[in-house]
Each structure stands twice: as C-alpha cells, then as structure tokens.
C-alpha positions in Angstrom: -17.3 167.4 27.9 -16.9 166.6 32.1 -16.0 163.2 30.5 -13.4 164.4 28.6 -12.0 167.0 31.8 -12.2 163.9 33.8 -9.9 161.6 31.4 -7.4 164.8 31.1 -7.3 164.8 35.3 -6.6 161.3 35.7 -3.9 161.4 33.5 -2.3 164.0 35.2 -2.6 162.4 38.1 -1.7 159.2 36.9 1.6 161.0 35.4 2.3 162.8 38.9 2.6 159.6 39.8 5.0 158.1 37.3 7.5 161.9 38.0 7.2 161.0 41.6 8.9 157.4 41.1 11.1 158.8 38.8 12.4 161.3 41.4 12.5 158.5 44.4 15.0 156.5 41.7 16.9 159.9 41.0 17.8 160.7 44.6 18.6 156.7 45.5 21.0 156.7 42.6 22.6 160.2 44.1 22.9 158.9 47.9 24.9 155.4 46.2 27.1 157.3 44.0 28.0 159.6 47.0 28.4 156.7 49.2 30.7 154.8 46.2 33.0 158.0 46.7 33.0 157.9 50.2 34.5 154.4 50.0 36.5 154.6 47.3 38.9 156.8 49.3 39.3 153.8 51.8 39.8 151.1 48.7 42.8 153.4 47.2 44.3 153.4 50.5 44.3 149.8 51.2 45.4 148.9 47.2 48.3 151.2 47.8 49.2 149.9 51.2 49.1 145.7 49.3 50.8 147.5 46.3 53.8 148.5 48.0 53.8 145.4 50.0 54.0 143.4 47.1 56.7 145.6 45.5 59.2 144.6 48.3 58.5 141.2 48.4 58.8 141.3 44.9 62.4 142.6 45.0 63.1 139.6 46.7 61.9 136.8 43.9 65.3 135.9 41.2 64.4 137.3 37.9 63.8 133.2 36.7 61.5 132.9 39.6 58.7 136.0 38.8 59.4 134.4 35.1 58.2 131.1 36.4 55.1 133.0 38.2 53.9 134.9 35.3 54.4 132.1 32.2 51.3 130.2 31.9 49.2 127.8 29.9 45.2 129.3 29.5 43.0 131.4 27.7 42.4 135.5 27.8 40.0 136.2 30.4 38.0 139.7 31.1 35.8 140.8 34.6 33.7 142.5 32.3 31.3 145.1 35.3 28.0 145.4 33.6 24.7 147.0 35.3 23.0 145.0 37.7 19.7 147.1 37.4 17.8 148.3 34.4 17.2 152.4 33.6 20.9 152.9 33.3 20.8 153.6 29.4 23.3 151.2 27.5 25.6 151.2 29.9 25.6 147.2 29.8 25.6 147.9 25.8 28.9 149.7 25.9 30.8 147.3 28.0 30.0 144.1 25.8 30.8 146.1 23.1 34.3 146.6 24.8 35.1 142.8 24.7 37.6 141.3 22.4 37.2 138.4 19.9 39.6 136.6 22.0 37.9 137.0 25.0 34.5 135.9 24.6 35.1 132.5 25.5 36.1 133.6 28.8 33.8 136.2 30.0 33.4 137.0 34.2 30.2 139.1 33.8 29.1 141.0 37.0 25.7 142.1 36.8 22.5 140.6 36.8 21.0 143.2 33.9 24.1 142.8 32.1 24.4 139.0 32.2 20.4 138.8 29.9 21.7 141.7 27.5 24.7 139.4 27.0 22.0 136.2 26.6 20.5 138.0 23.9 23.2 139.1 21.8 24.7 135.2 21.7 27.1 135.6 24.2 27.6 132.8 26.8 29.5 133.8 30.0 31.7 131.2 31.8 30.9 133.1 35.0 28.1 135.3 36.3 27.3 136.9 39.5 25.2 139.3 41.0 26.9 143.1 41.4 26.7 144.7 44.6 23.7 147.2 45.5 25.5 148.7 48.7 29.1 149.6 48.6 29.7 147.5 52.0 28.6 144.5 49.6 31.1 145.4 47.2 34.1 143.5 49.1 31.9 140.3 49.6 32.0 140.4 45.2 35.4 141.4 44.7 36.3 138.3 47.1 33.8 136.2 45.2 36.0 137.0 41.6 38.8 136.4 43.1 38.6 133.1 44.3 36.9 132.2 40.8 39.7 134.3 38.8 42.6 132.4 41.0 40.9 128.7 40.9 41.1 129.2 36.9 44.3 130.7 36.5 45.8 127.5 38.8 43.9 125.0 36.8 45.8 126.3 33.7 42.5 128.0 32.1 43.5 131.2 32.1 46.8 132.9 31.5 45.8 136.7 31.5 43.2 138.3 33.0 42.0 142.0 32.1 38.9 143.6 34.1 36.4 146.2 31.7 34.8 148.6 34.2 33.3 152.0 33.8 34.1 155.4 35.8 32.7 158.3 35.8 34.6 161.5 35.3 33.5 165.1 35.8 32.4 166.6 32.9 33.6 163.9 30.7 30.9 161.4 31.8 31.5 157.7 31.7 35.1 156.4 30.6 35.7 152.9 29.8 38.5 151.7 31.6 40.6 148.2 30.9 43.2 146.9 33.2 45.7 144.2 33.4 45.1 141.8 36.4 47.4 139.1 35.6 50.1 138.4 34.8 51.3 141.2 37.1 52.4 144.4 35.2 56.4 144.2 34.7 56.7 147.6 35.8 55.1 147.3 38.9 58.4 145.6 40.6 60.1 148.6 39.6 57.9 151.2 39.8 59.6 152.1 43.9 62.9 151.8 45.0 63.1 149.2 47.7 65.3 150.8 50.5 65.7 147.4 52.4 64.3 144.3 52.4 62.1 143.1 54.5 62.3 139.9 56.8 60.0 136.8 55.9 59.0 134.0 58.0 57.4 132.1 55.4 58.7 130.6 51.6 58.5 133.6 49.2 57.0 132.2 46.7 53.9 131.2 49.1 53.6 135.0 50.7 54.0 136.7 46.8 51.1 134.5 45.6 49.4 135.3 48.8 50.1 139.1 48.1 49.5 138.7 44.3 45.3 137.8 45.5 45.5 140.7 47.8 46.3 143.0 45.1 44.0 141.7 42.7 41.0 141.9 45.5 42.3 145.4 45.9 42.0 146.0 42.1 38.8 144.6 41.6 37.3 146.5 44.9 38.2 149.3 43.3 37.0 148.4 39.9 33.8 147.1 41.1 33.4 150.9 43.2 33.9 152.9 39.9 31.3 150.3 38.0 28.8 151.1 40.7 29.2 154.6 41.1 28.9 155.2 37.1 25.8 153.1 37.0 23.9 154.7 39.2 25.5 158.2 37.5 24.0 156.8 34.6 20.6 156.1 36.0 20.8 159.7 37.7 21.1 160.4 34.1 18.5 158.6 32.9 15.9 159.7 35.3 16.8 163.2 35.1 15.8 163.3 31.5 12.6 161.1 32.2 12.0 163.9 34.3 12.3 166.7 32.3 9.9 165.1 29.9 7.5 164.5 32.4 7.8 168.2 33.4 7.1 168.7 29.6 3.8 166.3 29.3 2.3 168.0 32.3 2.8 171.1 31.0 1.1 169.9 28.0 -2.2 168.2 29.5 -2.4 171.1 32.6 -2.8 173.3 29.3 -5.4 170.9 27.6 -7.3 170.9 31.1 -7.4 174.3 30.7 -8.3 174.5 27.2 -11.2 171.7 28.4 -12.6 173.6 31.1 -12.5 176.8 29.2 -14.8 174.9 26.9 -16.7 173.4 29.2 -17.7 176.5 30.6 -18.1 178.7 27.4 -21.0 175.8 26.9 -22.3 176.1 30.1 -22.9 179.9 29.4 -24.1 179.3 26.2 -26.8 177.1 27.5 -27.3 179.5 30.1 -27.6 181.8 27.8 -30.2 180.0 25.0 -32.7 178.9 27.4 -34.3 182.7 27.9 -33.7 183.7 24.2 -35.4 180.3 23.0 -38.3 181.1 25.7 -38.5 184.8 23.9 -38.7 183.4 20.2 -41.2 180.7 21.4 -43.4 183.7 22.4 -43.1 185.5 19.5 -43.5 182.8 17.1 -46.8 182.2 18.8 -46.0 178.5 19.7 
C-alpha cells in the first residue's frame, strides 16, 4: 500500500512539474503578443507614411509607363507566414491549406515548424526562412523577403506576389488574411488626391521602384507582426487548455491519494486492531 501512495505522489509531482512549464510557455506567449501590438502601432505608421509617398510619385508615372511596371513574365508567388515553433495547434495546418494549386510551385514559407509540416505533406518550397522570435527581429525578416521577392520578380520568375498571414481578432480568433503585393493594387494610385506634385531629383521610374520595395517591406513588416502575434495567441491557447486539463488530472490523483491513504490507514487500524483480539482467541482456544 506505501508503494502504491508513493507512485500516486510522484506523479503528482511529476505533473506539477509538466503545469509549471506549461504556465512559463503561457505567460512568454502573452508578453510577445503584447509586445507584437506595441509595435505594430509603429509599422502602420511608417506603411502609411511610404503609402502616401508612393501615391504622389505615382501621379507622376504616364498611364503606359505604371503599364510597363506592372506587365510581367513569371509565375504566382505566395509569402505564405507559418509557425516557427510547435504548441500552436494547426495553425501551420490552416495556412498550407490556404495555398492555391497555382501557387505551390512558388511558395516563400516563413517558419521553421511550418517549413517540416509542409515537408510532410509533399510540398516543396522554393524559399524558406526562419520567422522572427522578438518583434525587433521582425524587420531584419521582412528585409530578408524582400530582397528574395524583388531578385525573382526582376529575373522574370514571378509576376504576382500575394502574402498568406494570420491575425488575430478579438472575439473572432484567428482570421486568415491574403494580400496583393505585386503588381501594385490599381487603386492605390487613386485612392488620395494628389494636391501637388512633388519635386524629384532622380529618374522616376528609379525612385517608384525604390518606393515600390519600401511599401512592400512595409507590407510584409506588418504581415509578419500579425503572423507572430496570432501564433503565440495560438499557443496562449494551446497552453491554457493544457492547463486546464492538468488542473483536471490533479484533481483526480490528489483524490486517489486520498482515497490511498484513507486505505492505508483503515489497514493500519485494522492491524492495530487484530493483534489484541487474535492474542484473546489464542488464550481461549488454549493454544
């Protein structure tokens, strides 16, 4: 029976254990998502600031030219943000899920956890990297995607270029999100009135392109904030159930430890209790 108390104790302890890694995980993935929503508040303002940069200079280029710009030879591309960590559910699931037949060819897959669920299902990415862990990381990646994304587009690989990413939205949870990166969105040169023009000092063509890989860095800073802060929601998930069902097993096993030691000491008293009355019938039997 103390065998049996002692196997119940470890286990508890052993579980104790497991809830208090589970709640370390749970209030690391709380601090990033904060931290994501700090800094996405900076991102929005620098997009917008490159946005309506690029909507004057825009106003500039002849209707042939941003023609020129936007027709080329390539394939459909997708950014596709997956998770970079595991214990965030299927939130890598849902994002391959989200890619197109005509996009599989060309896949830009961010995330190290989503890059081997994409290995096993058959799919072959043309271009993987590491997601960021810190949002001050998250610039150094969205510069990273961008040189790759531009070097393909000028080498007449790609024509368009859409970016999958997941946000999180109060009580809706995670929202799969697709955007148009390139070619440029028509009605983004005539989204604001241009109230005068502004004065260049180098070709126009050079300063839109220039402009053009601002605003996609922009987009995908912002696209790569919203991936991190809804994978770590969805590991705050995640552990939060883990830790109600941990709260559940101990309940469980503190009441079998009870039920044990109740045991235990109902036959200690009964073997308390037998030694006299055995004594008593020895006597009387005359042994």
């Amino acid at each position: 029976m103390t065998e049996r108390l002692q196997e119940v104790t470890a286990h508890i302890n052993s579980v104790n254990d497991l809830d208090g890694v589970v709640n370390s995980m749970r209030g690391l993935a709380a601090v990033r998502v904060q931290q994501a929503r700090k800094a996405l508040v900076a991102v929005d303002a620098y997009a917008a600031t490159i946005r309506s940069a690029l909507v004057r200079v825009a106003a500039l280029i002849l209707d042939r030219e941003r023609a020129r710009l936007s027709e080329r030879d390539g394939g459909t591309g997708v950014i596709l943000f997956c998770a970079e960590q595991g214990f965030a559910g299927l939130f890598s699931e849902h994002m391959l899920d989200a890619v197109s037949a005509d996009e599989k060819n060309h896949i830009f897959l961010i995330g190290t956890r989503g890059a081997a669920i994409a290995r096993s299902r058959g799919l072959k990415p043309v271009w993987t990297t590491a997601a960021a862990q810190h949002p001050a990381a998250i610039p150094a990646v969205a510069d990273t995607i961008t040189t790759e994304i531009s070097r393909q587009v000028l080498d007449g690989r790609l024509a368009t270029v859409s970016t999958v990413f997941c946000r999180w939205e109060p009580g809706q949870g995670a929202c799969m999100t697709r955007q148009s990166l390139f070619p440029l969105d028509p009605a983004l040169f005539t989204s604001e009135p241009v109230a005068e023009p502004p004065l260049l000092n180098v070709p126009r063509e050079t300063l839109i392109m220039d402009l053009t890989a601002d605003y996609l860095f922009a987009q995908l800073c912002q696209a790569a904030l919203h991936a991190f802060a809804a994978e770590n929601e969805a590991r705050s998930e995640r552990m939060t159930a883990a830790h109600d069902e941990i709260s559940r097993q101990l309940a469980t096993l503190e009441q079998q430890r009870r039920t044990v030691r109740q045991d235990e000491i109902t036959a200690e008293i009964m073997e308390l209790v037998s030694g006299p009355t055995l004594a008593r019938l020895k006597r009387f039997s005359g042994e």
